[in-house]
N, C-alpha and C positions, 0 to 999 in steps of 0.2 A: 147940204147933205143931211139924210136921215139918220137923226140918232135911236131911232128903234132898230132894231135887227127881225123882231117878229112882225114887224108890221106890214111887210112887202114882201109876203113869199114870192109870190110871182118875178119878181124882181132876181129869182135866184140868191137871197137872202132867207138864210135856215134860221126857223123856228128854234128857239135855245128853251131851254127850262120844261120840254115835254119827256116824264119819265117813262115815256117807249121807246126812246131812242136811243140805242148804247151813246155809251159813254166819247169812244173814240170816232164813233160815224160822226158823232155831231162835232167832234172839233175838227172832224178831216173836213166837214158840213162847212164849218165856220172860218178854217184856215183857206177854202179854197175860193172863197164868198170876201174875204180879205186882201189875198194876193191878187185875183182880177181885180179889188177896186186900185189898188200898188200900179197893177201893170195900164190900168185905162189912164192914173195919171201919168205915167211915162211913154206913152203912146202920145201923151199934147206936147211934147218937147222934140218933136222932130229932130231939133239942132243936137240934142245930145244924144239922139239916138246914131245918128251921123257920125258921130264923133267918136261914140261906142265904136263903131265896126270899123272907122279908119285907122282911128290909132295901133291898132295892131299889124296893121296894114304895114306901118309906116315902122313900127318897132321892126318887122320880119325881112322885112329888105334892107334897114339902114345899119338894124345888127348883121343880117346875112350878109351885106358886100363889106363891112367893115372888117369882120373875124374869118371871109373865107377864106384866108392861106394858112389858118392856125392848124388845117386837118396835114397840113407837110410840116406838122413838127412829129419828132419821134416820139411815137408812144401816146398819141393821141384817140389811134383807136379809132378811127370814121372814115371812109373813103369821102363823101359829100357834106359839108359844113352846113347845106340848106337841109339835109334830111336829118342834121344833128341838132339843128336851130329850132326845129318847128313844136317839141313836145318844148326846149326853153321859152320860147314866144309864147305857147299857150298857158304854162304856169305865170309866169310874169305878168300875164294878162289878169289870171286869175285872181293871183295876188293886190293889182295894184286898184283895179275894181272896187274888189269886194272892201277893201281897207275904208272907204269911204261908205261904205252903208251908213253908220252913224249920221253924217249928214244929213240925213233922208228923216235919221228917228228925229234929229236935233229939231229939221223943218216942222214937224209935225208940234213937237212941243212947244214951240214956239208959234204957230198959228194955234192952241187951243186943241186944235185935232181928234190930237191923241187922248187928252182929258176927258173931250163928250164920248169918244170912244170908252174909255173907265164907265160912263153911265148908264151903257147898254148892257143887254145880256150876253155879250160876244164874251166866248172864252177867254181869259186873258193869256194863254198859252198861242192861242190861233194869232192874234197879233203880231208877236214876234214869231211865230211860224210863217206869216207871211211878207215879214220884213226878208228871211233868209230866202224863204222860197223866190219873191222875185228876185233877189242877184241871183241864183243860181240859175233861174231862167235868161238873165241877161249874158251872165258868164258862158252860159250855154249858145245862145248866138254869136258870141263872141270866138268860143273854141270853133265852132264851125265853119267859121267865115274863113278862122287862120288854116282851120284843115283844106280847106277849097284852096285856099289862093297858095298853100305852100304847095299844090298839088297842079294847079296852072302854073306855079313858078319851073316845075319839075323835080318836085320833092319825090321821091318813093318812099313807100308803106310797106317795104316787106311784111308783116305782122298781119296785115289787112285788114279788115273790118272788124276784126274781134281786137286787135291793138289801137285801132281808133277808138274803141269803146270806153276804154281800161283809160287810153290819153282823157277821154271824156270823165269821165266817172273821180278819176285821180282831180282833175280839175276842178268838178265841184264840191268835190270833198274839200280838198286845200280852199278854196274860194267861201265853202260854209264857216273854218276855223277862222277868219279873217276878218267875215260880215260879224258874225257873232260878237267874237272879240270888239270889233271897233260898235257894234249897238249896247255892249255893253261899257266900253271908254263913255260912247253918249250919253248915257243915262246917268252916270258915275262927275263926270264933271260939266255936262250940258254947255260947253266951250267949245265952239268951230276951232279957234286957234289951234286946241288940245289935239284935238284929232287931226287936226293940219300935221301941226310937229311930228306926233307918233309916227303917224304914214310916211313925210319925210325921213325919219329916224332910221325905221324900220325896212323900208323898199328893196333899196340898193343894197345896201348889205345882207340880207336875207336872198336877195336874188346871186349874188357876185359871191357868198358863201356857199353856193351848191353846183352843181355842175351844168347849171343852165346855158351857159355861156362859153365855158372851159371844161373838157375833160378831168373829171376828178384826181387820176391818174397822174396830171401835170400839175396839182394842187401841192404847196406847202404843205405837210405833216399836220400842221398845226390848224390849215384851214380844212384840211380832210375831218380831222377829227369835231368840229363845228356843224360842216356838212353833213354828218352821221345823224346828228342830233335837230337836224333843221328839215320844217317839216315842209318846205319848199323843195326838197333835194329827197325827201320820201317819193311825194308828186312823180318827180322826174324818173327816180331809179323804179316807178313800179311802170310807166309809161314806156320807157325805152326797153326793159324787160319782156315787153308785151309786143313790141313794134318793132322786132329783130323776126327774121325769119326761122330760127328756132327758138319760141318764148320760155321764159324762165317765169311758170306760173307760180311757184314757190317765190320767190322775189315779189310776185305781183298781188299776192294774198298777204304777203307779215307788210308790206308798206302800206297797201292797201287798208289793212286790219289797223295799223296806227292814225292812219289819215283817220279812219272811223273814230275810233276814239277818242282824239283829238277833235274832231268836227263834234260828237256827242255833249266830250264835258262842255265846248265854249257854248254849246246853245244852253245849256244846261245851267251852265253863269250869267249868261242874258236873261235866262227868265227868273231866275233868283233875285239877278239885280232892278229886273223889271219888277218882280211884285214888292221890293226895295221903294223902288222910286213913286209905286201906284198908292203905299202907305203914307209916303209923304206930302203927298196932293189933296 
């Protein structure tokens, strides 16, 4: 791989260090000249691109046939367990993805990668702008697939096309807070183990503390009030909000508006701790 950036425009590699170019064209120039080179190497991994689009697959039907008589408890609130499951399956999705980003920074620093990348004139912001951008683009095929197949299963959308959006949108907001956070675990302890553990640590309980799964409604007191505060259960409450047949846009703007925020400050600490880690090399 070339380590200039100016030296292949043709190549769809942007010119850095020319002061005609605002400031933000060229990192939008250099974040998006970054995540294609992210996305061409996960396009040589077939097996995991596979892997990507089944397991959700396999979470939407094995959670759907296992929890669908929980909608005949009282006070559950859902007529269809599969149209209740589908906005859970696609956070969960979102969630357990992107938790693994770091992997990806870890590989790079460990093959050198990343370092000749430090010696070019690439923004150091565009780097980690394009570590986040590709999960979100993967997370994004991901939500889609589960939106197709819950909808061949016989899911309904009352909310329709503008509550698939909002499911979308919630998802790669949650799925940015995630990738962020675990590129910045990577940078911070550069241990596969680390990131193992956390992701383990954090999954299942972040998932089984929201209403992903269960009606919040039939929630302990004490796990409702966790669920408030979990930004996995943001995701869901602004998704289902939006995919009822009369939406609650007020629900879908303040959950929405914290997903934002949240997703802001972690990139925000990724690249902190990235120009952290670029000092000490």
């Amino acid at each position: 791989m070339s380590t200039s950036v100016r030296s292949d425009p043709a190549a769809g590699r942007p010119a850095a260090g020319n002061p005609g170019v605002p400031v933000l064209r060229t990192l939008a120039a250099h974040t998006w000249w970054m995540t294609g080179r992210r996305l061409k190497v996960l396009a040589k991994q077939p097996a995991f691109v596979v892997i990507m689009l089944v397991q959700p697959a396999i979470w939407l039907f094995l959670f759907g046939n296992l929890f669908r008589r929980v909608v005949e408890l009282p006070g559950f609130g859902a007529g269809d367990y599969l149209d209740y499951i589908v906005p859970g399956v696609v956070v969960m999705t979102a969630v357990s993805s992107n938790m693994w980003a770091g992997m990806g920074l870890l590989e790079e620093i460990e093959r050198g990668t990343l370092n000749r990348l430090l010696t070019t004139p690439v923004f150091r912001s565009a780097i980690m702008n394009a570590l986040v951008a590709e999960q979100a683009i993967s997370t994004a095929v991901q939500v889609l697939a589960i939106m197709l197949l819950g909808l061949l299963a016989g899911a309904d959308y009352p909310g329709g096309v503008a509550g698939l959006v909002v499911l979308l949108v919630a998802a790669l907001l949650l799925g940015t807070v995630f990738s962020a956070l675990s590129n910045t675990i990577g940078m911070l302890v550069r241990q596969r183990e680390t990131i193992i553990g956390v992701n383990t640590l954090l999954l299942l309980p972040l998932t089984f503390l929201s209403s992903a799964f269960m009606a919040e409604s039939l929630m302990p007191s004490w796990m409702r009030a966790i669920a408030d505060a979990n930004p996995v259960n943001w995701a869901l409450d602004a998704a289902r909000a939006a995919m009822t047949a009369d939406p609650d846009w007020g629900v879908v703007a303040v959950r929405c508006g914290w997903l934002a925020l949240a997703a802001a400050a972690m990139v925000f600490l990724s690249t902190r701790t990235f120009r952290a880690y670029q000092k000490s090399v």
